[in-house]
C-alpha positions as CSV (number, residue, x, y, z in Angstrom):
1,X,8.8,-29.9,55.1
2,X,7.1,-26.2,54.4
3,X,8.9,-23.5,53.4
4,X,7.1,-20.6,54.7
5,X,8.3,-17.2,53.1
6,X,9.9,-14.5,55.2
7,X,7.7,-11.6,56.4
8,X,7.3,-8.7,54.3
9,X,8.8,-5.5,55.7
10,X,6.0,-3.1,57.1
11,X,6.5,-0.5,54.5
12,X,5.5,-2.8,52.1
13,X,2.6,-4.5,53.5
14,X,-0.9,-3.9,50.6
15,X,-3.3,-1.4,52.2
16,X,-6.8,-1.9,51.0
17,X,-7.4,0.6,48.4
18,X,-10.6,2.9,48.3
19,X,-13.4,2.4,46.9
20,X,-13.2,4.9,44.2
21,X,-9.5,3.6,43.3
22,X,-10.7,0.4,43.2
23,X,-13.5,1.4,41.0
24,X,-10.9,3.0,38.2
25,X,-8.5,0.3,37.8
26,X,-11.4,-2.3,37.1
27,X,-13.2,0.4,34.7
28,X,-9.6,0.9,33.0
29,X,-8.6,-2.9,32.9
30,X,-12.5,-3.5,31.0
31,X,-11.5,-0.5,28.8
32,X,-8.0,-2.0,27.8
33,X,-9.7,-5.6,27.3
34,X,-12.6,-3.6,25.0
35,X,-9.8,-1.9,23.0
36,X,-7.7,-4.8,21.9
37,X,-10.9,-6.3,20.6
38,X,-10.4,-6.3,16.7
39,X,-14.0,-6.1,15.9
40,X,-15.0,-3.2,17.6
41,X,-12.2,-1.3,15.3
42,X,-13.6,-2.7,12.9
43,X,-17.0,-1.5,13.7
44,X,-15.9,1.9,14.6
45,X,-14.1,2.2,11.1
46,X,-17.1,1.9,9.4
47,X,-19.6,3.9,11.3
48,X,-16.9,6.9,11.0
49,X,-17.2,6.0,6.6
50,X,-20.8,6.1,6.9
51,X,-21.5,9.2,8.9
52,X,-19.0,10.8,6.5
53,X,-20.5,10.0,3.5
54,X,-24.1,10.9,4.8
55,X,-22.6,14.1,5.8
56,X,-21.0,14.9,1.9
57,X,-24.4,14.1,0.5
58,X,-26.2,16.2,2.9
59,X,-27.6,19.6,2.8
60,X,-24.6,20.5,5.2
61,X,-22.2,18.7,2.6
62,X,-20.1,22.2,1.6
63,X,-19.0,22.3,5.2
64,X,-17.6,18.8,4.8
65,X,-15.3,19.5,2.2
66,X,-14.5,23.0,3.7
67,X,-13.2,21.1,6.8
68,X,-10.4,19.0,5.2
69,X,-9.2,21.9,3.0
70,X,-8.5,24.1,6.0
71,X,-4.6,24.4,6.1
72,X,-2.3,23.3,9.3
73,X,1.0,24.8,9.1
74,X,4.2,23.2,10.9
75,X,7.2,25.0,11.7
76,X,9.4,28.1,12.6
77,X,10.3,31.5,12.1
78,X,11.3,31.5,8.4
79,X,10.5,27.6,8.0
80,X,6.9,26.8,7.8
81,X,5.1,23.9,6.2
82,X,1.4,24.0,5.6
83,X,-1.2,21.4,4.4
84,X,-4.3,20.8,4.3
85,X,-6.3,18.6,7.1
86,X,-7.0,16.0,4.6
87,X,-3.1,16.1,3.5
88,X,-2.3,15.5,7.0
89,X,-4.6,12.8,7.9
90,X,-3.8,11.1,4.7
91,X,-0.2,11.4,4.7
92,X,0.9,12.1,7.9
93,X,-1.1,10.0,10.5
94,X,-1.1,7.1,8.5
95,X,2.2,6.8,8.5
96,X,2.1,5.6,12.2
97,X,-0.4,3.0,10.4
98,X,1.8,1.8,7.9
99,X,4.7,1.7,10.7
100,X,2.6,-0.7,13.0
101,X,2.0,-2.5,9.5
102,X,5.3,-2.8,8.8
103,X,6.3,-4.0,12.3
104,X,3.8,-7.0,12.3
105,X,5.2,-8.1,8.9
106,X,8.7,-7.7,10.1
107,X,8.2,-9.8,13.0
108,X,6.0,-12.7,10.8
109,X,9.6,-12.6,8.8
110,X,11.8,-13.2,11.5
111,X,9.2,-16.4,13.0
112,X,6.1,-16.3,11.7
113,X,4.4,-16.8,8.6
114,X,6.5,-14.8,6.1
115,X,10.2,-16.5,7.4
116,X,10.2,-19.2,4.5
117,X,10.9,-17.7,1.1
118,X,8.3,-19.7,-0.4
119,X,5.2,-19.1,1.5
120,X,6.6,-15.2,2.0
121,X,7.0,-15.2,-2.1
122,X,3.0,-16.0,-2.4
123,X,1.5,-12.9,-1.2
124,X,3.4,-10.6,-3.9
125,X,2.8,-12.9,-6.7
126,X,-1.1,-12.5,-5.3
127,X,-0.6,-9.1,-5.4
128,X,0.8,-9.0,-9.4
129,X,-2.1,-11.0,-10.0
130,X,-4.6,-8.6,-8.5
131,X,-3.3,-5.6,-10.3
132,X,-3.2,-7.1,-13.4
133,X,-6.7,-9.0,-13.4
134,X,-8.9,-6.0,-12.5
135,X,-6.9,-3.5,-15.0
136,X,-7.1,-6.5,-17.9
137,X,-11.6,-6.6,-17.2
138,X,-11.7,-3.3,-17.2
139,X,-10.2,-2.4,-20.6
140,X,-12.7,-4.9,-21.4
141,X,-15.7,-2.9,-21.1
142,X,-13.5,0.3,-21.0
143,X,-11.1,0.1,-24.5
144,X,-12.2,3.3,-26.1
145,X,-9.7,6.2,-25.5
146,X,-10.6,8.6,-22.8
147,X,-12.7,5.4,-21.0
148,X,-9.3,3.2,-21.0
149,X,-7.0,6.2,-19.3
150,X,-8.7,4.9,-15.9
151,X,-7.4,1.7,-16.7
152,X,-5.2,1.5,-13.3
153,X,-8.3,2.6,-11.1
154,X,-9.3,-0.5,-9.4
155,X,-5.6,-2.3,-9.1
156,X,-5.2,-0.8,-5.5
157,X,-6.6,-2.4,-2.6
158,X,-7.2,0.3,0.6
159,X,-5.0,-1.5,3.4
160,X,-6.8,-0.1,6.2
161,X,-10.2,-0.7,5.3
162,X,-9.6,-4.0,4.1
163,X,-8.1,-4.7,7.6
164,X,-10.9,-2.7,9.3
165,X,-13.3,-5.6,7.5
166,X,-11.3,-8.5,8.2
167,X,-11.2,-7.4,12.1
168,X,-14.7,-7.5,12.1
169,X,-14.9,-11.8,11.4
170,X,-12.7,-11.7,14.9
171,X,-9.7,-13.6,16.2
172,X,-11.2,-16.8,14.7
173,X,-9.7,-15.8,11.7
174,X,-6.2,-17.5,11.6
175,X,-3.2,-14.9,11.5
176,X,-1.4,-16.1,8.9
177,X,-4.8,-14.7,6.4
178,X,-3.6,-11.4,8.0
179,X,-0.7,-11.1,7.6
180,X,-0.9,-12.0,4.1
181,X,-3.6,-9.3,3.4
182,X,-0.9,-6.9,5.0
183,X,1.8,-8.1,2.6
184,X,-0.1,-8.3,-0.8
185,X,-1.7,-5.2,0.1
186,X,1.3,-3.0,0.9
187,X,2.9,-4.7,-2.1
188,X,-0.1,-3.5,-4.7
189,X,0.1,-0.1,-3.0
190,X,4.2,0.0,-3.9
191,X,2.9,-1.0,-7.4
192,X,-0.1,2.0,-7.1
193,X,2.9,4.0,-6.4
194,X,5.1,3.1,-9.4
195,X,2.1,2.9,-11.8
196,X,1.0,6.4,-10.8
197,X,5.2,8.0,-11.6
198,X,5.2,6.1,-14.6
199,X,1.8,6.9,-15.8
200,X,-0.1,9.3,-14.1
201,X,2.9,12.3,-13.2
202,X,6.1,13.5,-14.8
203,X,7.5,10.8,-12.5
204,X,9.9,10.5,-9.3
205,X,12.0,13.4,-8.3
206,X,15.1,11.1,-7.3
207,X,16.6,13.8,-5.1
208,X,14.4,12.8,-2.9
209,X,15.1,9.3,-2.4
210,X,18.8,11.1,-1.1
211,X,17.0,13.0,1.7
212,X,15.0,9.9,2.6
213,X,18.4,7.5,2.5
214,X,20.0,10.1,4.9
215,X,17.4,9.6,7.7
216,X,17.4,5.6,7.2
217,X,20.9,5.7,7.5
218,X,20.7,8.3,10.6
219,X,17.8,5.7,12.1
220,X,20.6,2.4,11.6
221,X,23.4,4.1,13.7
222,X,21.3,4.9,16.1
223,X,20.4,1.3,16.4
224,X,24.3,0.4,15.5
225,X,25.0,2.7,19.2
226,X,22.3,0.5,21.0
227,X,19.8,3.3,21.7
228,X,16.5,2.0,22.5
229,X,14.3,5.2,23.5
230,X,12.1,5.7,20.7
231,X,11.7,9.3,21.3
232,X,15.1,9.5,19.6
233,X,14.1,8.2,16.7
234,X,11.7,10.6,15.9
235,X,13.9,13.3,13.8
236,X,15.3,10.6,11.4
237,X,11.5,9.3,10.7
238,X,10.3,12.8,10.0
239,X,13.8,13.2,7.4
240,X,12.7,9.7,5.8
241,X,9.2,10.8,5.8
242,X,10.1,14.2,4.0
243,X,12.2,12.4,1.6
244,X,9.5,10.0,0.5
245,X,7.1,13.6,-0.3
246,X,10.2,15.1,-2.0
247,X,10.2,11.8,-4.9
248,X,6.5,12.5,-5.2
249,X,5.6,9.1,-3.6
250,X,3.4,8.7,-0.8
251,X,5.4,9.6,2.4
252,X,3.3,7.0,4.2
253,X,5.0,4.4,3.2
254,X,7.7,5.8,5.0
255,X,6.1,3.7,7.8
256,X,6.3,0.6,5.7
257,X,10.4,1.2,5.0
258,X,11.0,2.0,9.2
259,X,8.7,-1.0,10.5
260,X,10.6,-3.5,8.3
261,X,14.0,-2.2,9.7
262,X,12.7,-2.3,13.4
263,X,15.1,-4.5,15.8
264,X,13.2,-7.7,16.2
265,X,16.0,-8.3,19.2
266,X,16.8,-6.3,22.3
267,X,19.5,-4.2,22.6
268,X,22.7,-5.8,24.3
269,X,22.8,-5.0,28.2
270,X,25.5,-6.2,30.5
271,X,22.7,-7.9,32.5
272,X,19.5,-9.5,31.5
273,X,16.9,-7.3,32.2
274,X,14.5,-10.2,34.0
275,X,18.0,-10.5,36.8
276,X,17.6,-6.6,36.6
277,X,14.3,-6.8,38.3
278,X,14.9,-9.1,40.3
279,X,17.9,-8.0,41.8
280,X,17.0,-4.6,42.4
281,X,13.4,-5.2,43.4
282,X,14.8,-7.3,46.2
283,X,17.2,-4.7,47.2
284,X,14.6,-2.2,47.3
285,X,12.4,-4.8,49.7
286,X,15.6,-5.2,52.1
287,X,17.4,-1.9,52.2
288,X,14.8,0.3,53.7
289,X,17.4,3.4,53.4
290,X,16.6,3.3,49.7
291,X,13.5,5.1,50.7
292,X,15.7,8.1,50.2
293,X,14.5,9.9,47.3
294,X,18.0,10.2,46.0
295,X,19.2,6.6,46.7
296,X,16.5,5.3,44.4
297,X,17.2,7.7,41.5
298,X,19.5,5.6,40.2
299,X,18.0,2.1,40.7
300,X,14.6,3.5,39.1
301,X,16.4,4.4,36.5
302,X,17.9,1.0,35.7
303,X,14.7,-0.9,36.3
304,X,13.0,1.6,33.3
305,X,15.7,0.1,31.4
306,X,15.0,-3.2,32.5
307,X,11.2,-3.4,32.1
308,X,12.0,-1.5,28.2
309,X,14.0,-4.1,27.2
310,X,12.2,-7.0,28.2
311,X,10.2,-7.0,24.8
312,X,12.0,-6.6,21.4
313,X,11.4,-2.9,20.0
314,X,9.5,-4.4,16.7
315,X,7.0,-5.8,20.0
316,X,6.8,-2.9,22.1
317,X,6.5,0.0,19.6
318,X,3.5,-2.0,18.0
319,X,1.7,-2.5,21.2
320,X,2.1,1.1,22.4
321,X,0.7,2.7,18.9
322,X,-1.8,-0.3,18.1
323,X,-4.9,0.8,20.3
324,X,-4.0,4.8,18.8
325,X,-4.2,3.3,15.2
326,X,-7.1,1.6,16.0
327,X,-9.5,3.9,17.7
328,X,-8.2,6.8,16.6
329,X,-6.2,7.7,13.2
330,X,-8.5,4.7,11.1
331,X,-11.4,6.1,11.8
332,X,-10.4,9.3,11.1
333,X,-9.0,8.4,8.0
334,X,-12.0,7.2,7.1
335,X,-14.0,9.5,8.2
336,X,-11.7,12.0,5.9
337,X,-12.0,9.6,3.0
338,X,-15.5,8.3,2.7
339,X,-16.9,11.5,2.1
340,X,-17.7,11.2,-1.4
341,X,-20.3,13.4,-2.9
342,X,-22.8,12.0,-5.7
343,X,-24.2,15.3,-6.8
344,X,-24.1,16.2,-10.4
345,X,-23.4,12.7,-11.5
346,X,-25.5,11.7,-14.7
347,X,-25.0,7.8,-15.1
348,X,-27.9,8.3,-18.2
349,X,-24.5,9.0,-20.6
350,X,-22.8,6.0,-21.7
351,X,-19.3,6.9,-21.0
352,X,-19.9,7.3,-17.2
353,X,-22.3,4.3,-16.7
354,X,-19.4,2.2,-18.6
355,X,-16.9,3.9,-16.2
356,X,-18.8,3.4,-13.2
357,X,-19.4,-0.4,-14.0
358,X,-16.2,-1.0,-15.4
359,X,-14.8,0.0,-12.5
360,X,-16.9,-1.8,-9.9
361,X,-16.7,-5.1,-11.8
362,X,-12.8,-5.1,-11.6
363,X,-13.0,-4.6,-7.9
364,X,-15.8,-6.8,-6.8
365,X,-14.4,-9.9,-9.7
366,X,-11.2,-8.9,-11.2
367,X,-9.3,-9.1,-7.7
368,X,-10.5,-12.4,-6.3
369,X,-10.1,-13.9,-9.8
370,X,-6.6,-12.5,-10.0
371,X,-5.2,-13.2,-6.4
372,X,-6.7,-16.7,-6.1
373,X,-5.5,-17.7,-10.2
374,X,-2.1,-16.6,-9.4
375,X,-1.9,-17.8,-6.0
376,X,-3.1,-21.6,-7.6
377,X,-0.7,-21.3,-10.1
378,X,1.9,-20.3,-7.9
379,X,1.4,-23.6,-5.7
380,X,0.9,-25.6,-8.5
381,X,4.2,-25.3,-10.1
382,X,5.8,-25.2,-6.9
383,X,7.1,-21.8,-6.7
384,X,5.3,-20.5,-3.8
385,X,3.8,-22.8,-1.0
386,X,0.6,-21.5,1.5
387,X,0.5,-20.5,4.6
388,X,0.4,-22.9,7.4
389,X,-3.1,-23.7,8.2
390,X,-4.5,-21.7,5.5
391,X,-6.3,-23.3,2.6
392,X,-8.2,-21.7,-0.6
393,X,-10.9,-20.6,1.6
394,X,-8.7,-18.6,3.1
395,X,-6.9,-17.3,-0.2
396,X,-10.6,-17.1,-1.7
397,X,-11.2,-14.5,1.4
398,X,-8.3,-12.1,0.9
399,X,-8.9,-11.8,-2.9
400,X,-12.4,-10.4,-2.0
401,X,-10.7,-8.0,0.5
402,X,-8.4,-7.2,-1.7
403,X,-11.4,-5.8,-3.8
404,X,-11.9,-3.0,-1.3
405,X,-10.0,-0.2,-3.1
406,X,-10.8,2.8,-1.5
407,X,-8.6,5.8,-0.8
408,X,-5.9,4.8,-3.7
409,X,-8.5,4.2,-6.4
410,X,-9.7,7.4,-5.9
411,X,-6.7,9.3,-6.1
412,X,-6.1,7.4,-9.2
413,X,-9.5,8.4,-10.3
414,X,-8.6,12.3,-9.7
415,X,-5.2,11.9,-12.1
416,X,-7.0,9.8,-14.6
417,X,-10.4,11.3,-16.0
418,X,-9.9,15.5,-16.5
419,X,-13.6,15.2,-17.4
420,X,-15.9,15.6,-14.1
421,X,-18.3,13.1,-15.2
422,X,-15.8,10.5,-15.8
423,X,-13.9,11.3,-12.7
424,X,-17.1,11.1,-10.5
425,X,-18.4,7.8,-12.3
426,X,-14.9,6.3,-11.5
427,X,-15.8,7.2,-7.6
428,X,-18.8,5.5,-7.7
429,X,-17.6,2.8,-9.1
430,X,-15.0,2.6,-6.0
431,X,-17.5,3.0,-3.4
432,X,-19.9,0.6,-5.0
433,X,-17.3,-1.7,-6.0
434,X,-15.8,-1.9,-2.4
435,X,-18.6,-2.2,-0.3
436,X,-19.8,-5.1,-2.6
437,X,-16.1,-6.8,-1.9
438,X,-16.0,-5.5,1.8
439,X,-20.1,-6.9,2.0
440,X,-19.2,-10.2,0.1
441,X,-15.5,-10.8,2.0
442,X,-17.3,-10.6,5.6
443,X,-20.7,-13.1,4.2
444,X,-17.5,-15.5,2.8
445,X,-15.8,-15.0,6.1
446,X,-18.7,-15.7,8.4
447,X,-18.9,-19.1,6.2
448,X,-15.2,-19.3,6.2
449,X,-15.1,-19.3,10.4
450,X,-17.7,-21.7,10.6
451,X,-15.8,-24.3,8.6
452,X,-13.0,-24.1,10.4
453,X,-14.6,-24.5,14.0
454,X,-15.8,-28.0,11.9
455,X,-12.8,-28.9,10.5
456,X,-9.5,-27.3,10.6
457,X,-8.7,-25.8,6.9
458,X,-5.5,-28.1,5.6
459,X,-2.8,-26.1,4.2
């Protein structure tokens, strides 16, 4: 016997939509499908490094650099805080970047590929190994003193870029290679971070670290009183954030700290919030009196709620801010970053040509060598264990990632060299150095994807 279903009320019956309405929502569903395509992020990332170098080594290249030095100021009456453009691109935006980084690595250790201690302890052994491999073949061709102060240039690797390349291979790429990037990545970074206090300044100021514990703790009560608006956890962020700047560290990595500490749960309702829906969307389609602006207030109110809470905050906040990272504080990062001006540089002196190379050679051999070596040796006596599904190819591939260095190496290339030459040598080096790495990691990963549509990569 049929069951027919009951006759929708009149006042809920589809009307066919107009033309030009119908028109937007396909043109805005083909927009959301083009923006959650990796590659094109990719893609866009590097066109926005290109035009900015071609811009710094143009005739027009002074108004380039005049750009990112002009100050933004934040604040009040007596309180103001002013930066420069490139400060706040650097260290403020990306923060959001690190957050979203931060969230996907917090949910791969709660079920994904980080959630055994084993395979989650491989990508920070990788990432010991690629500090310490590039700084070691550096010193080789760089031991003389002044040459071996830039000893710590190419031990970074430039998370965003190296992500921006690896989204161009596509979704064939298994996830567990990117989340491993993500980890050793942010892990060399934290090392950057403590090389450059210990070597490179007069070290942390730890009254900071106070200011920054505050707002964590602020951030975990409000989570402890079960409030899930994220708009109220927007103060505590900023105090972590300016704690981070107060130590001297980068505050982006604030980010890092509140994405790991994201709720990977939803917050406890009396109801579940699926019965929510249901129960209220069939009240709404029964009880026409609820047509009453003021009778739905209420229920509105408890099916925003509902809908919130039906996704994990570590899910939702990461899908909300991924297509703004994407498409619009990368590329402008880049685009702040890549800007690096060759004029003046005189590679006939041996100190900067040995620099320069030195430099580059660390990057485009000294990671792989170090992340893959340390990864085998890991496995091999049993301390760590791979990633499901991904083999050596797959380690092979993020140690020639990991060679894209980037923003960090430069700012370790400003604190190292005092002279000009060397300083600017160092930069080249970076820029060469990476786009060899990011040039050799996507020919490796178009070879890499191709084997694995063969013959699935055992672990």
């Amino acid at each position: 016997m049929s069951h027919q279903q009951p006759p929708r009320p009149p006042h809920l019956v589809c009307a066919e939509l107009p033309a030009a309405q119908r028109l937007t929502e396909r043109t805005l569903l083909t927009l959301e499908r083009f923006l959650h395509i990796e590659a094109v992020s990719g893609i866009a990332l590097l066109l926005a490094a290109a035009i900015a170098l071609l811009w710094a080594n143009s005739p027009q290249a002074d108004s380039y650099h005049t750009l990112w030095q002009q100050s933004l100021t934040l604040g009040m009456s007596d309180w103001q805080f002013s930066r420069s453009l490139h400060f706040w691109v650097n260290d403020g935006l990306m923060t959001f970047f690190f957050l979203v980084v931060g969230m996907e690595i917090r949910r791969e250790m709660h079920e994904g590929a980080l959630s055994q201690l084993r395979e989650a302890a491989l990508p920070v052994a990788a990432a010991f190994g690629g500090v310490l491999m590039p700084a070691l073949l550096y010193l080789l061709f760089n031991h003389e003193p002044g040459r071996s102060h830039g000893w710590a240039v190419p031990t970074a690797t430039d998370i965003a870029f190296a992500v921006g390349v690896l989204a161009l291979l596509g979704r064939s790429i298994p996830g567990p290679i990117r989340i491993f990037l993500l980890t050793m990545a942010i892990t060399d970074d934290i090392i950057a971070v403590v090389i450059i206090a210990l070597f490179y300044s007069g070290g942390l100021d730890y009254h900071g670290f106070i200011v920054a514990g505050g707002g964590l703790l602020w951030v975990l009560m409000l989570q402890q009183m079960g409030i899930g608006n994220a708009w109220a956890y927007v103060a505590p962020s900023a105090v972590v954030w300016l704690g981070l700047l107060l130590t001297g560290a980068h505050p982006g990595l604030a980010g890092v700290v509140l994405g790991l500490i994201t709720p990977v749960h939803t917050i406890r309702l009396r109801e579940h919030p699926a019965d929510t829906v249901w129960r209220i969307g069939r009240r709404l389609s029964e009880d026409r009196h609820l047509a009453d602006p003021e009778q739905l207030v209420q229920p509105l109110r408890q099916l925003r709620l509902a809908q919130r809470e039906m996704l994990p905050p570590v899910t939702r906040v990461q899908m909300a801010l991924h297509p703004w990272v994407a498409f619009g504080i990368m590329p402008l990062f880049a685009f702040a970053n890549a800007g690096i001006s060759l004029d003046g540089l005189d590679l006939a002196a041996d100190d900067p040509r040995k620099v320069m190379f030195g430099v580059m050679l660390a990057l485009v051999f000294g990671k792989p060598l170090g992340v893959t070596l340390i990864s085998w040796l890991g496995v091999r006596l049993g301390l760590c264990r791979l990633p499901a599904g991904v083999g050596w190819g797959g380690i092979l591939l993020i140690g020639l990632l990991a060679g894209i260095g980037f923003t960090m190496a430069i700012f370790v290339s400003m604190l190292a060299f005092a002279d000009a030459q060397l300083m600017n040598a160092a930069k080249l080096g970076v820029l060469l150095g990476s786009l060899c790495a990011a040039v050799l990691g996507l020919g490796w990963g178009v070879v890499y994807v191709r084997r694995l549509r063969c013959v699935p990569e055992a672990s």
